[in-house]
KOLPAVO-963461 format. One record per residue (C-alpha): y negated, x, z; residue number from 1. Coordinates in Angstrom, 2 decimals. Layout:
REM residues N
node yy: Y&xx: X&zz: Z&drendo: NUM
...
This chain:
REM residues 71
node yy: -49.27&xx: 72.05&zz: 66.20&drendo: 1
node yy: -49.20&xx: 73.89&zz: 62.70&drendo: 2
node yy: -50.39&xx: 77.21&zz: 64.87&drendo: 3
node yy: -47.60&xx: 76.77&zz: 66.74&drendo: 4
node yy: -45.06&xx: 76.32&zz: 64.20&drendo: 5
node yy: -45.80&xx: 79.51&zz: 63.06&drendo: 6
node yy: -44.76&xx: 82.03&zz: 65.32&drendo: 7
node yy: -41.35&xx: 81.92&zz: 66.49&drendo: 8
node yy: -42.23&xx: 82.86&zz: 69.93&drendo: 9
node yy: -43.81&xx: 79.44&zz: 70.49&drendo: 10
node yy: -40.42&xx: 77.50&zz: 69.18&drendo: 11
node yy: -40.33&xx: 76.16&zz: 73.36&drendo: 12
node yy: -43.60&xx: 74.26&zz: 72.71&drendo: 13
node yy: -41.91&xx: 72.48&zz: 69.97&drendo: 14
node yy: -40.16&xx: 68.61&zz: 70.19&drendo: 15
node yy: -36.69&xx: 69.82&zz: 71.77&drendo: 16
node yy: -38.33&xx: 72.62&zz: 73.47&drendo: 17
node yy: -38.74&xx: 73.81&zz: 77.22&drendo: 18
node yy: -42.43&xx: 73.07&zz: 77.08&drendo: 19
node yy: -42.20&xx: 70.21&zz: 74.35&drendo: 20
node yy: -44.22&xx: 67.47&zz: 76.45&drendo: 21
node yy: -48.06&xx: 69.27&zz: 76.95&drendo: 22
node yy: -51.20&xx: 67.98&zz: 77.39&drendo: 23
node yy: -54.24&xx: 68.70&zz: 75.55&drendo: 24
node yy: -56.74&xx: 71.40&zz: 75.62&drendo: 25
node yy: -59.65&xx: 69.21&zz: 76.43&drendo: 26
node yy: -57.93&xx: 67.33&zz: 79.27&drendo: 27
node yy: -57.08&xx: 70.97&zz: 81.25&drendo: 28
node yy: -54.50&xx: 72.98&zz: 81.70&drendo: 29
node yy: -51.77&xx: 72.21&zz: 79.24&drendo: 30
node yy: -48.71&xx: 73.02&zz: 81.28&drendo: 31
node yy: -48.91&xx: 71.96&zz: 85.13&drendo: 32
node yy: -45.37&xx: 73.32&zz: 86.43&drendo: 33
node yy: -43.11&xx: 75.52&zz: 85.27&drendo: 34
node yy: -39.76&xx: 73.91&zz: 84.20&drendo: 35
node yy: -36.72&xx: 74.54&zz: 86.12&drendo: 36
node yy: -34.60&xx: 75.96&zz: 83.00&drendo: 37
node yy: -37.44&xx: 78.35&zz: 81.59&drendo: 38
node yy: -35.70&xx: 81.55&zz: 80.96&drendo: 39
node yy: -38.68&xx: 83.82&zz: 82.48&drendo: 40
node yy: -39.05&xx: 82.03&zz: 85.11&drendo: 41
node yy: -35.30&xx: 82.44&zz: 86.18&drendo: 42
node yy: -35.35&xx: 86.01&zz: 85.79&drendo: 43
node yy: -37.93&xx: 85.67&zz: 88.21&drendo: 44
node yy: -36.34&xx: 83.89&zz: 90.56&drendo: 45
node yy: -33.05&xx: 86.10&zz: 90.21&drendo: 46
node yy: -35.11&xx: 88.71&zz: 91.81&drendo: 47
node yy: -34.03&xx: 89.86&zz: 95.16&drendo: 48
node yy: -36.36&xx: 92.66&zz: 96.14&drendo: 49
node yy: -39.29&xx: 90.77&zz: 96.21&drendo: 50
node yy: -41.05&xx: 88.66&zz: 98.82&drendo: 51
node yy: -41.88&xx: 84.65&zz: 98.65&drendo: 52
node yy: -45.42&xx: 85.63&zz: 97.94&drendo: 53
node yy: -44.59&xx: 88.18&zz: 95.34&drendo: 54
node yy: -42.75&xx: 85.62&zz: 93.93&drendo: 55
node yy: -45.21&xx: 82.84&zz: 93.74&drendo: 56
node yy: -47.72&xx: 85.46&zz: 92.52&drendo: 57
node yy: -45.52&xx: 85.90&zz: 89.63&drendo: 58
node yy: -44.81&xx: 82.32&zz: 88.74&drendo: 59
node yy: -48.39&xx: 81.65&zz: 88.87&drendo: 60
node yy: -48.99&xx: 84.41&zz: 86.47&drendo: 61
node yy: -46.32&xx: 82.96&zz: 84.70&drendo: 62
node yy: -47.97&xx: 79.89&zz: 84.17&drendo: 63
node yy: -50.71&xx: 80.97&zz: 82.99&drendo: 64
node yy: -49.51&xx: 83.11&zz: 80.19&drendo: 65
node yy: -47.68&xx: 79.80&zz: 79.21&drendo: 66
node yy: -50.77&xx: 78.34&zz: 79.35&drendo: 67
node yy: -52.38&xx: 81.15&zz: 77.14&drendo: 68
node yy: -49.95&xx: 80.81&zz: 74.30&drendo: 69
node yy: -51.74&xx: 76.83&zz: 73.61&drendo: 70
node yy: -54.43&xx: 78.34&zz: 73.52&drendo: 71
């Protein structure tokens, strides 16, 4: 949690955050879904000119990078 605290980029992980309920590193994947109001993910979704699977590539992608920034 201090690791987090310390970059400002990670202030969505933190109680009050987007991401503020995560699970821990040993148990998986810390963040299953994306949430509905995360800010990348909407400018995503506000993307017209790509297809469904284009889409669902990106989210996925998406998660992961979420996923990186636990790490």
């Amino acid at each position: 949690m201090a690791h987090i605290q310390q970059d400002a980029n990670d202030y969505h992980f933190m109680p009050g955050g987007t991401y503020a309920t995560w699970q821990a590193a040993d148990l998986g994947q810390r963040i299953y879904a994306l949430h509905a109001t995360d800010s990348d993910r909407l400018v995503i979704e506000a993307k017209n000119n790509i297809t469904a699977a284009a889409r669902v590539a990106k989210f996925d992608r998406l998660l992961v990078t979420k996923n990186a920034q636990l790490a």
